[in-house]
PLY file of the C-alpha trace (Angstrom):
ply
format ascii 1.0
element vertex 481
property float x
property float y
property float z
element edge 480
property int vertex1
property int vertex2
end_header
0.00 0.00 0.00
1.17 3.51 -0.70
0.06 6.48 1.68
0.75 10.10 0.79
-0.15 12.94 3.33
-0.49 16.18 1.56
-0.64 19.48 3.63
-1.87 22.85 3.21
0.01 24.93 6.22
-2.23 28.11 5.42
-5.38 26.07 6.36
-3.91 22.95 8.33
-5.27 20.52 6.22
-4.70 16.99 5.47
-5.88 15.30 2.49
-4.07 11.43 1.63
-3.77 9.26 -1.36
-4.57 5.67 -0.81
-2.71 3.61 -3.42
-2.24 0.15 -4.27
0.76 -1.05 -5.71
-0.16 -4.06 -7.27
-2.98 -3.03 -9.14
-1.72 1.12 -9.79
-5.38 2.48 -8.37
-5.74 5.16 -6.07
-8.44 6.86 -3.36
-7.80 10.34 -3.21
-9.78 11.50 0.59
-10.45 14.86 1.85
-8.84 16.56 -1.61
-8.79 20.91 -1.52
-10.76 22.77 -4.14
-6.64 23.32 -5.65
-6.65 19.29 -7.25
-3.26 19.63 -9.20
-1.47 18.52 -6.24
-3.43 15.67 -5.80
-2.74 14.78 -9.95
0.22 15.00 -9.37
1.00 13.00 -6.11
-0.52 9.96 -7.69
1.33 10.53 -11.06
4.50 10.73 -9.28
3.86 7.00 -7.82
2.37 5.68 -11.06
-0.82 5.60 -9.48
-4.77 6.22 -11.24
-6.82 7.60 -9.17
-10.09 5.61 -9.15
-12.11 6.77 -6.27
-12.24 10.04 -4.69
-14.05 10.33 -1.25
-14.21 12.88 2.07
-15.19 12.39 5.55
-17.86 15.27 6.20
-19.06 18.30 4.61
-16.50 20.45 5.33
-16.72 24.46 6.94
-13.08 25.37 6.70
-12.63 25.39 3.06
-14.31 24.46 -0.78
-14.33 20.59 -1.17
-12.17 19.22 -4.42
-13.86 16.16 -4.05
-16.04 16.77 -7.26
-13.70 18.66 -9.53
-11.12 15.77 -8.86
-13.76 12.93 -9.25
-14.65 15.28 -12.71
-11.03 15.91 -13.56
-10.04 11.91 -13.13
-12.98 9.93 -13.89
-12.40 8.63 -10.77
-16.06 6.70 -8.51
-17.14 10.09 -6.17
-18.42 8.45 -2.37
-19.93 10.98 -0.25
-22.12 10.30 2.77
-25.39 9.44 2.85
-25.16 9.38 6.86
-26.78 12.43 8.99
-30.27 12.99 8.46
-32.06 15.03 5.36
-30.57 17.81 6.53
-26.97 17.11 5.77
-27.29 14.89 2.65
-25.58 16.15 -0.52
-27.38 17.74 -3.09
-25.14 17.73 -5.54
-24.62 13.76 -4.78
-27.49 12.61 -7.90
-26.11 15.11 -10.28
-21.95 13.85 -9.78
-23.58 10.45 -10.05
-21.69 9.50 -6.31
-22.06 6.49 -4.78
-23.75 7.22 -1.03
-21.64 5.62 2.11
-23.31 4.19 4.89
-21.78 2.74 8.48
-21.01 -1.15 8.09
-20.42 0.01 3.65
-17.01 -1.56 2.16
-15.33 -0.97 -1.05
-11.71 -1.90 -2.07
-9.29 0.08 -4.06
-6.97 -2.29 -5.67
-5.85 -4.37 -2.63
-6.60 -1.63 -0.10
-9.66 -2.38 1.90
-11.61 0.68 2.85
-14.39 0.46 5.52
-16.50 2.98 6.46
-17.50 3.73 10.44
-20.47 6.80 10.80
-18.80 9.07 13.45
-21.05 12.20 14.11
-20.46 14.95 16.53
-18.16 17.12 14.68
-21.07 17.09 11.87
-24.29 14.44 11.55
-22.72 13.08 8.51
-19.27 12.85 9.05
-17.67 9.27 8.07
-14.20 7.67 9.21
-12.49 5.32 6.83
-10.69 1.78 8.19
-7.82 0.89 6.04
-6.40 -2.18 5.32
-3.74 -3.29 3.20
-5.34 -6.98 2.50
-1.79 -7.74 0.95
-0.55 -7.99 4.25
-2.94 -8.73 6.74
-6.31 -9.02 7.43
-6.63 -6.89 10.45
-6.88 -2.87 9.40
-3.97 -0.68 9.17
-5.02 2.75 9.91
-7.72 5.09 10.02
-8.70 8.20 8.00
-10.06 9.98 10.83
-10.88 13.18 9.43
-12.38 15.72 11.72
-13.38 13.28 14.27
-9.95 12.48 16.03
-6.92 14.23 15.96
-3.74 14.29 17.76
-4.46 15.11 21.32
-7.71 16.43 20.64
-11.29 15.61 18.95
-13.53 17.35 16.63
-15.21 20.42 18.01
-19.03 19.50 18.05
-20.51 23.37 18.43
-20.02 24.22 14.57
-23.65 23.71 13.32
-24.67 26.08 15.86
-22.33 28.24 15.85
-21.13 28.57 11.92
-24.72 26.77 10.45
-26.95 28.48 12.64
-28.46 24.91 13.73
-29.62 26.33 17.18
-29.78 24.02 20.01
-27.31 21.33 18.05
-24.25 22.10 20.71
-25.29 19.54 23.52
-26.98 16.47 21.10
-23.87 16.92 18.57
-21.14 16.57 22.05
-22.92 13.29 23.50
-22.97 11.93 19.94
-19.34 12.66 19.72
-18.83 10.98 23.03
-20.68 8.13 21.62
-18.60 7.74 18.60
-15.96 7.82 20.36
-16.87 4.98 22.65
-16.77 2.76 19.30
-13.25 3.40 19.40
-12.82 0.74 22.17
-13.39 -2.26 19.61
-9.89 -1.16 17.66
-6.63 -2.22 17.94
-4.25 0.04 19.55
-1.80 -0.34 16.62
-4.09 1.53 14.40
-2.63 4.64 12.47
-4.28 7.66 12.87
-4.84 9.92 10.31
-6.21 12.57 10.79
-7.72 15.97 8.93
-6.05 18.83 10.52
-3.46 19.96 12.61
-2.55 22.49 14.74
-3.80 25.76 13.97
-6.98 24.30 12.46
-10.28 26.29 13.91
-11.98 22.77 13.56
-10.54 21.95 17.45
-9.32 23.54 20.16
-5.49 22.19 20.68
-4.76 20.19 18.04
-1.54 18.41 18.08
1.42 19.15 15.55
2.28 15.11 15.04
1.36 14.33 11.63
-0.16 11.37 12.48
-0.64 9.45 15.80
-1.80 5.75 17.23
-5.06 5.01 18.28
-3.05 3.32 21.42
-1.24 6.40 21.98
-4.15 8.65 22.23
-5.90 6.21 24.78
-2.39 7.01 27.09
-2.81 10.76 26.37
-6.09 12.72 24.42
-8.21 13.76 27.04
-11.23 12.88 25.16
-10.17 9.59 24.62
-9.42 9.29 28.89
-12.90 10.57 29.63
-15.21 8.21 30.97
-18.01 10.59 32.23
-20.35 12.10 29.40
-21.27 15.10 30.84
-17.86 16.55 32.33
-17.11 15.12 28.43
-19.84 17.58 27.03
-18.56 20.24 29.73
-14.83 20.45 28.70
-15.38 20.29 24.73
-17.72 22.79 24.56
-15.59 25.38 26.50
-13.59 27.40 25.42
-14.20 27.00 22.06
-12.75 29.99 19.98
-15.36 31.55 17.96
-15.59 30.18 13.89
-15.19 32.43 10.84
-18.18 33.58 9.80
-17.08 32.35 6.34
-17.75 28.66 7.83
-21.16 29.29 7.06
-20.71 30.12 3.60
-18.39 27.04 2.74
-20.91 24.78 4.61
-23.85 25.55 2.15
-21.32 25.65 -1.01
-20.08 22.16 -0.32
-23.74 20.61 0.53
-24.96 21.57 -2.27
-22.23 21.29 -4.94
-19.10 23.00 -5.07
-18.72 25.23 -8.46
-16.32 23.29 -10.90
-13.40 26.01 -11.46
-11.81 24.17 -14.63
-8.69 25.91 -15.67
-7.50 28.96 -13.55
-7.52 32.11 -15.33
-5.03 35.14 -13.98
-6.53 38.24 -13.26
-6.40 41.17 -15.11
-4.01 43.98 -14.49
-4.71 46.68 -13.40
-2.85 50.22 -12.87
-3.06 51.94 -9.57
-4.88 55.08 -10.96
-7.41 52.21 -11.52
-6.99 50.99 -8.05
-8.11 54.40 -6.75
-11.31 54.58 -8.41
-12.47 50.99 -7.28
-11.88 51.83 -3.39
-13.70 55.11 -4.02
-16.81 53.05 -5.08
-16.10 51.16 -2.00
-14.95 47.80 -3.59
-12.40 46.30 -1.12
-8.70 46.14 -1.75
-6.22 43.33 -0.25
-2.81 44.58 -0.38
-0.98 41.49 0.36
2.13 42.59 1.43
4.06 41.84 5.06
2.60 44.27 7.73
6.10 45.98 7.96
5.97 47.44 3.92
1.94 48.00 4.32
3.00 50.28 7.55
5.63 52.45 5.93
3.04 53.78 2.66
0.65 52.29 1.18
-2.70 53.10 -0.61
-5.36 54.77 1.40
-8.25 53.04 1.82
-6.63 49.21 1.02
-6.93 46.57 3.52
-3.81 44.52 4.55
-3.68 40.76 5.06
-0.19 39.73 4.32
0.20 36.24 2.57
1.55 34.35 5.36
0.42 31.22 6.49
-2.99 33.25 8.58
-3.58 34.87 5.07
-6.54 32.46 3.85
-8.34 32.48 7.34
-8.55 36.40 7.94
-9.19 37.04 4.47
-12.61 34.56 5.11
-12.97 37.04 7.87
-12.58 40.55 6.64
-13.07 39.96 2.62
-16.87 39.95 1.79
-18.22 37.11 0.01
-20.50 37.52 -3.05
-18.81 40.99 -4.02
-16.07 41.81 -6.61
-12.38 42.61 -4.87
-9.05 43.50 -5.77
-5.68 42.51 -4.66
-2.46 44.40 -4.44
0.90 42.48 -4.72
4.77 43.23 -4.46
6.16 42.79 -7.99
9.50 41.90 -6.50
8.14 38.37 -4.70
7.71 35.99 -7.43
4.41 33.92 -7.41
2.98 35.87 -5.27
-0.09 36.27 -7.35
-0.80 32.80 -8.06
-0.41 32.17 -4.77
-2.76 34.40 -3.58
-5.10 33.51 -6.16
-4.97 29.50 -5.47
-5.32 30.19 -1.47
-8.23 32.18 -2.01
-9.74 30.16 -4.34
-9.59 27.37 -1.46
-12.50 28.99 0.66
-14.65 30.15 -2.30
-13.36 34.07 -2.83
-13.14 34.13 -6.69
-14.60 37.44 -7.49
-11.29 38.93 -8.15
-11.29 42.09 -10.81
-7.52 42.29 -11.11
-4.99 43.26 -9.15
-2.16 45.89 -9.29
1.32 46.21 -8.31
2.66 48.76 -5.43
6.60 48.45 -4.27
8.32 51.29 -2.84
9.29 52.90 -6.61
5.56 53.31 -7.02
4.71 54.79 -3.84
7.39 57.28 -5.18
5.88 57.55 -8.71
2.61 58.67 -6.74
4.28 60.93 -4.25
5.93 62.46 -7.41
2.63 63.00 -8.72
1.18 64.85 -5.52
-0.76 61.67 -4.36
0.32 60.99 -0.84
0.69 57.32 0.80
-1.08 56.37 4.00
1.14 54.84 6.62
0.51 53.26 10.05
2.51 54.10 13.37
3.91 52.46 15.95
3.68 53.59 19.39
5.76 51.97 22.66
4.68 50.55 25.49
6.00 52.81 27.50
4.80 55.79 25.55
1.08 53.87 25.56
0.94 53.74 29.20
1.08 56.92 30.05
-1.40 58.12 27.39
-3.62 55.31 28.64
-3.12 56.72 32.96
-3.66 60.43 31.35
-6.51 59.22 29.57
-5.87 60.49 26.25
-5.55 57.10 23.95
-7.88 54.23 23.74
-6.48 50.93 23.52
-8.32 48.56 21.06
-7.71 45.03 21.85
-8.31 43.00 18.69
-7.47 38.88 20.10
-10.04 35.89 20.93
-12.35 36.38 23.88
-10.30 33.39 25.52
-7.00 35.48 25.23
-9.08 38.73 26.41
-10.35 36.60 29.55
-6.87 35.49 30.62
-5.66 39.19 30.58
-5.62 41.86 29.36
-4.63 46.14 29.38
-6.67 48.21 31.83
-9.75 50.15 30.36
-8.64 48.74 27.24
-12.21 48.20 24.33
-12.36 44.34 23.47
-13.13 43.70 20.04
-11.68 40.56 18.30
-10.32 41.16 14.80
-13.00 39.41 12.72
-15.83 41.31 14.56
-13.94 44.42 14.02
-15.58 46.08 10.68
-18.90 45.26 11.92
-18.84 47.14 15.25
-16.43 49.95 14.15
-19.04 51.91 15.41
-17.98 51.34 19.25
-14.45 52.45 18.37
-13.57 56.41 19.36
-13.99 58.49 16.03
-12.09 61.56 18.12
-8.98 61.18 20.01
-5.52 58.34 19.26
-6.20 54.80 19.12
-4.07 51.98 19.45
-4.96 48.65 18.53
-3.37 45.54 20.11
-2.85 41.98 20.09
-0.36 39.73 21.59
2.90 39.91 19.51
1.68 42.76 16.64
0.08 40.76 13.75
-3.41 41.00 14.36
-2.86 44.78 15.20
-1.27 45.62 12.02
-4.34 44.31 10.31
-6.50 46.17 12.92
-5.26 49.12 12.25
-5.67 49.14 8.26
-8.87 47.54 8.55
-9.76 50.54 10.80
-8.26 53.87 8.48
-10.11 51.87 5.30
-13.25 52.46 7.17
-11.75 56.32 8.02
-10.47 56.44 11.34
-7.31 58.44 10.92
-5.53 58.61 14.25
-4.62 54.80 14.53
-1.32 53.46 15.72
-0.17 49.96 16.53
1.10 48.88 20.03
4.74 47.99 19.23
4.90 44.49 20.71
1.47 43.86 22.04
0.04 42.44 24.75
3.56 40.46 25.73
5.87 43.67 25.70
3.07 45.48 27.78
3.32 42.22 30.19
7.32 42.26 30.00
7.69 45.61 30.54
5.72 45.41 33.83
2.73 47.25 33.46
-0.61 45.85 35.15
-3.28 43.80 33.56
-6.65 42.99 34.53
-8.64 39.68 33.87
-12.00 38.80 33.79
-15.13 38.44 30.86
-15.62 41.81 29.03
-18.65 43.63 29.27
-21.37 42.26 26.66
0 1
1 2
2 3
3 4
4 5
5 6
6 7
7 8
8 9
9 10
10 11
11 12
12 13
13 14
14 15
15 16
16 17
17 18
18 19
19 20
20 21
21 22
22 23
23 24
24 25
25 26
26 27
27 28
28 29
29 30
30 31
31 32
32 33
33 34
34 35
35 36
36 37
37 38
38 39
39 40
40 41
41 42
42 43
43 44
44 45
45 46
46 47
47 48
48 49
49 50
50 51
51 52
52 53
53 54
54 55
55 56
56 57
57 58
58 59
59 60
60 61
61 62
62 63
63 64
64 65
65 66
66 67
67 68
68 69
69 70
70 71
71 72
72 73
73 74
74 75
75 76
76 77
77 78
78 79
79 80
80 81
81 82
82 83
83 84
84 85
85 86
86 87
87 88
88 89
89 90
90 91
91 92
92 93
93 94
94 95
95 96
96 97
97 98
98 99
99 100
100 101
101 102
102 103
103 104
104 105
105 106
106 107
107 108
108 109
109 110
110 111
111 112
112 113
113 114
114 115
115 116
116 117
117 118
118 119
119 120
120 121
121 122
122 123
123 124
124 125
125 126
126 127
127 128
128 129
129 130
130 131
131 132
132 133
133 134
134 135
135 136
136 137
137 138
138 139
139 140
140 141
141 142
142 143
143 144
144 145
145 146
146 147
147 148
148 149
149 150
150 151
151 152
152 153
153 154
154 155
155 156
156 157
157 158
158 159
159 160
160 161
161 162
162 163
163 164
164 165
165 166
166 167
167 168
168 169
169 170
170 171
171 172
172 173
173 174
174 175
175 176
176 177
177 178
178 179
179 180
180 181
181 182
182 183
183 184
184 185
185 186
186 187
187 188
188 189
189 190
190 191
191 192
192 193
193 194
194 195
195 196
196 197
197 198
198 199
199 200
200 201
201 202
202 203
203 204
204 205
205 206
206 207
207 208
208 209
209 210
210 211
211 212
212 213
213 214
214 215
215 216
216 217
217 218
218 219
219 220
220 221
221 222
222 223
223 224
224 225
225 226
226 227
227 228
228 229
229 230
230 231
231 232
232 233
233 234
234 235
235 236
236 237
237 238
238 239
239 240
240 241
241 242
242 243
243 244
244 245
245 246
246 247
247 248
248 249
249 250
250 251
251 252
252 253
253 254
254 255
255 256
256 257
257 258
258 259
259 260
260 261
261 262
262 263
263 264
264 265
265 266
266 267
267 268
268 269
269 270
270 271
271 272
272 273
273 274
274 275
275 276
276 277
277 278
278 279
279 280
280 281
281 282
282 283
283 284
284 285
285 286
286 287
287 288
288 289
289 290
290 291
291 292
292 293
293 294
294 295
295 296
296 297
297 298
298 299
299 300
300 301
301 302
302 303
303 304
304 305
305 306
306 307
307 308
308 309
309 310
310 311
311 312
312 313
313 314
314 315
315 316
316 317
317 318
318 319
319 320
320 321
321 322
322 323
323 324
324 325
325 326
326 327
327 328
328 329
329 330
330 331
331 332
332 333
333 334
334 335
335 336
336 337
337 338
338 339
339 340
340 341
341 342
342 343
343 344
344 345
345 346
346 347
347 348
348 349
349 350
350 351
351 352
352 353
353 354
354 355
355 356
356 357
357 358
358 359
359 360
360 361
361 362
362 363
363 364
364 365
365 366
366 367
367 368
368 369
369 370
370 371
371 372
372 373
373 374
374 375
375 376
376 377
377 378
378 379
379 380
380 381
381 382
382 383
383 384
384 385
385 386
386 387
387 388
388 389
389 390
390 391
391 392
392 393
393 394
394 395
395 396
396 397
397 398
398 399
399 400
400 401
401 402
402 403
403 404
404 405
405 406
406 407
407 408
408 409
409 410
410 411
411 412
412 413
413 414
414 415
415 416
416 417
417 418
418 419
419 420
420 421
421 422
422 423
423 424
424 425
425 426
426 427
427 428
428 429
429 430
430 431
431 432
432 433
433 434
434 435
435 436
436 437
437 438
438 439
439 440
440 441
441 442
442 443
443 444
444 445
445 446
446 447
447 448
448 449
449 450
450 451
451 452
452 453
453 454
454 455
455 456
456 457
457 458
458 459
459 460
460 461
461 462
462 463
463 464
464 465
465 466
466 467
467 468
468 469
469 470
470 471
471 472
472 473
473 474
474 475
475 476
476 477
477 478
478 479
479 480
């Protein structure tokens, strides 16, 4: 049997070919919307891929699963677990084959059998593998979003992202109980699982690749949890709050991902252009590291560097269903591709070009009379004493978990992803500075607050750890509202 892991850091997702080696065929599970990888994975080990498959209709990013199956020719399997509610409805139309718990099919000599393990979602299915040419008894399991290492599915996501009110509790115990029909497997069972750290589809999710299903008895906490209600208890807290862009990618992969076909670049477009788009209010993503964005930029253009947080804040703060634009450095090759492909992976297509802005631009424009924004930095030091005299207001931008644990006195809590929609509550007179923990989020912050014309914004140099190291108090406790 072949197994290939393939891993997308920006979303911290694991997808897997399943090959055989005596017969050259291939399952392809839990593919991203970008397939060529996939293609080219199982061309690599002279592999056809013959059956494409994925464990649950995924919130995190647009399923592949059907432009693969289309691409290959490959036999698409999707669920038919979960209730009316969470059935394909694409699944006639891609003529799939439905899975049910107890179904088998075989890929060459690879035996694939399917468990139903809801909680995470009604539907969701994990795969048994076994390599037949060795031994009867399975070899590993495709766990998906069920079990990963050191931690299990979060089962709060239909309420939460899906608006499925009331679905927290019922969805926990029925996690508990699929995990209970772990006990019947051999310790030395692989673990593969769909995510790992960093995902939003858990709370601490291991970095291991991969893990042993005897291993995780000795030391997931889930796993070690023989009570179902301090079970339901401790995964429910602390949960960090989804993207609101979870909802969108539910509903897209329900009811069919769109087939993209070959990608087409984006037009280019000059920066005079660029103007007139953010003056109609379209939004513009200049993609370069916070550091460049700080020292000039365009007014009015929103920065989410393209780092490995790029595709989930761009789920937060680009809107879906409206045309965008994106900025890029000329001097970092494949930068727009890049861009392009990760966005692509959670369903923002509607890009209208994109235009180039380095520091020989910025002086083009300045040249012309057209002068750059730029963002400030402001020390701790300098920050505390504006804060005691009252004249700054400190905008802390992290998770309501980090906020709870501590945070700067009198400081206005409002996490990142909520920030454009309750702008509002920020000061329109008087300095702000925004703040995170290191300075990432804040950088962000602070262009997502000048686009929406707040002018005297700064960043907290060093954030909430710099305020901590250099000694100044903190408070803790739930913010107001």
């Amino acid at each position: 049997m072949i197994l290939k892991r393939l891993y997308d850091e920006g979303l911290a997702q694991a997808g897997y070919v399943i090959g055989c080696d005596v017969t050259g065929e291939a399952l392809v599970v839990d593919p991203l919307r970008d397939v060529t990888p996939y293609l080219e994975a199982a061309k690599a080990e002279e592999l056809t891929i013959t059956h494409v498959t994925e464990t649950h209709i995924h919130a995190d990013f647009v399923s592949g699963s059907r432009e693969l199956a289309q691409l290959s020719g490959a036999t698409l399997h999707l669920s038919d677990e979960g209730g009316p509610d969470w059935r394909y409805g694409y699944a006639t139309d891609a003529h799939a084959g439905l899975l049910k718990h107890g179904d088998r099919f075989t890929v060459g000599k690879v035996q694939i059998d399917v468990l139903h393990t809801p909680g995470h979602t009604p539907e969701h299915l994990a795969l048994l593998v076994t390599d037949t040419a060795g031994s009867d008894a399975p070899l590993g399991m495709l766990s998906g979003d069920f079990l990963f290492v050191g931690e299990v599915g979060r089962p709060d996501l239909l309420e939460r992202a899906a608006n499925q009110q009331g679905t927290m509790e019922s969805s926990a115990r029925a996690l508990f109980k699929s995990i209970q029909t772990l006990r019947a497997l051999p310790d030395h069972l692989q673990i593969w699982p769909g995510h790992g750290a960093g995902s939003a589809c858990g709370k601490s999710l291991g970095a291991m690749p991969q893990s042993t299903l005897g291993y995780e008895r000795l030391t997931n906490w889930a796993l070690r949890e023989s009570s179902e209600d301090r079970f339901v208890t401790a995964v429910l807290g602390g949960q960090l709050e989804p993207p609101p862009y979870f909802a969108e990618m539910k509903q897209i992969n329900r009811d069919g991902p769109r087939l993209l076909g070959p990608r087409h670049r984006p037009p280019q477009l000059d920066l005079a252009r660029i103007d007139r788009l953010i003056a109609a209010g379209v939004v513009v993503v200049d993609t370069r590291p916070a550091q460049d964005f700080a020292g000039a930029h365009v007014p009015g253009t929103l920065n989410i560097p393209l780092n490995r947080s790029f595709t989930g804040w761009a789920g937060w703060l680009v809107p879906y269903g409206k045309d965008f634009a994106l900025l890029i450095d000329p001097g970092r090759p494949g930068v727009l591709d890049r861009a392009v492909r990760d966005l692509g992976l959670i369903g923002l297509d509607r890009i209208v070009g994109f235009g180039e802005i380095d520091p020989a631009a910025i002086d083009r424009r300045r040249a012309a009379g057209i002068r750059p924004a730029a963002i400030r930095s402001i020390a701790v030091g300098d920050a505390a004493s504006q804060v005691k005299q009252r004249t700054i207001t400190i905008v802390d931008v992290r998770s309501r978990a980090e906020w709870d644990a501590g945070h700067l006195p009198g400081a206005l809590h409002i996490p990142l992803g909520e920030l454009p929609q309750r702008v509002e509550e920020v000061p329109s007179s008087g300095a702000v500075a925004v703040q995170c923990r290191t300075g990432g989020r804040a950088a962000i912050a602070a262009s997502v607050l000048q686009r929406l014309g707040r002018t005297n914004v700064v960043k907290l140099d060093g954030g909430y750890l710099a305020w901590q190291a250099a000694g100044h108090p903190v408070e803790e406790g739930t913010p107001a509202g």
